[in-house]
DOLUM-204099 format. One record per residue (C-alpha): residue in one letter; x, y, z. Coordinates in steps of 0.001 Angstrom, whole numbers, padded with zeros to 6 digits, always signed. Example, Ala and Ser with C-alpha at 12.3 -4.5 7.8 and 13.67 -1.06 7.14 Angstrom:
2
A+012300-004500+007800S+013670-001060+007140
//
This chain:
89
X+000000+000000+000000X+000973+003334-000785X+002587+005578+002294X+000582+008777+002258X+002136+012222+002593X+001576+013833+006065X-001358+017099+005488X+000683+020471+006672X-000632+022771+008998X-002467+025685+007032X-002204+029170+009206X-004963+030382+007360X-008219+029246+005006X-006668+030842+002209X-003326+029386+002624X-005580+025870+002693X-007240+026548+000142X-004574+027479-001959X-002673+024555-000747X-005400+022203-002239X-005314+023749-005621X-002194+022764-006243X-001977+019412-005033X-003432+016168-005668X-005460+014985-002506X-005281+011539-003604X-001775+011819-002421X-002792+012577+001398X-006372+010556+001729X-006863+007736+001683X-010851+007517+000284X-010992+004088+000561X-011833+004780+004275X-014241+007618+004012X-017225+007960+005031X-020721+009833+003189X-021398+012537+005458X-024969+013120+006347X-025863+017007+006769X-029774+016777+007281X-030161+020472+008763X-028315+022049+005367X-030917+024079+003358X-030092+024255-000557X-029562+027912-000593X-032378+030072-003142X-032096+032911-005077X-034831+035135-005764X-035848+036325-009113X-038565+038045-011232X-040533+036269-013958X-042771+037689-015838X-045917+035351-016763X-048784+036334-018813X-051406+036832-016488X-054059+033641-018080X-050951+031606-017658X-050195+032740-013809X-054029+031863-013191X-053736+028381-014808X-050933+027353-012169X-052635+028992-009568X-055471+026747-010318X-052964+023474-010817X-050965+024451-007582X-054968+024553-006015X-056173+020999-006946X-052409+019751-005597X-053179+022028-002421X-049507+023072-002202X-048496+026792-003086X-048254+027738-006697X-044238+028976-006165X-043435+025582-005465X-045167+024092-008091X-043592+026087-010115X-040266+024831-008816X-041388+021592-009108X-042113+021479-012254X-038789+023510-013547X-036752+020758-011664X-038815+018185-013025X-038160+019707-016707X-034539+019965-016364X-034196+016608-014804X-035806+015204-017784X-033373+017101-020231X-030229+016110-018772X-031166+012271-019483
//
């Protein structure tokens, strides 16, 4: 097996970070032995923007969102991450 190199000390985040894009972690880890992290209280973070619907069109998910009893932002949502999903197949 492979000796691993020994991870310096880093005096700052930067000096990490630069540290990291310049060298090959494979060379210091050992990923064999990790382990998936679980972070269930991390949020994906949102952005907000302005869309402009045509108002007919606005009403007709309004309606939709309705008969699904959920709020018609999210079905919105829903159904953009639904689209791209589907595209990147």
């Amino acid at each position: 097996m492979k000796k691993r190199k020994e991870i310096p000390d880093f005096q700052s985040e930067k000096e990490e970070r630069e540290f990291w894009e310049s060298h090959d972690s494979s060379e210091y880890l050992d990923l064999r032995k990790a382990e998936r992290a679980v972070l269930p209280n991390l949020k994906p973070s949102t952005k907000t923007i302005s869309l402009r619907l045509p108002e007919g069109l606005l009403d007709s998910i309004k309606v939709e969102a309705n008969k699904r009893d959920m709020p018609y932002q999210s079905l919105i949502k829903a159904w953009l991450a639904q689209d791209v999903q589907d595209s990147r197949r």
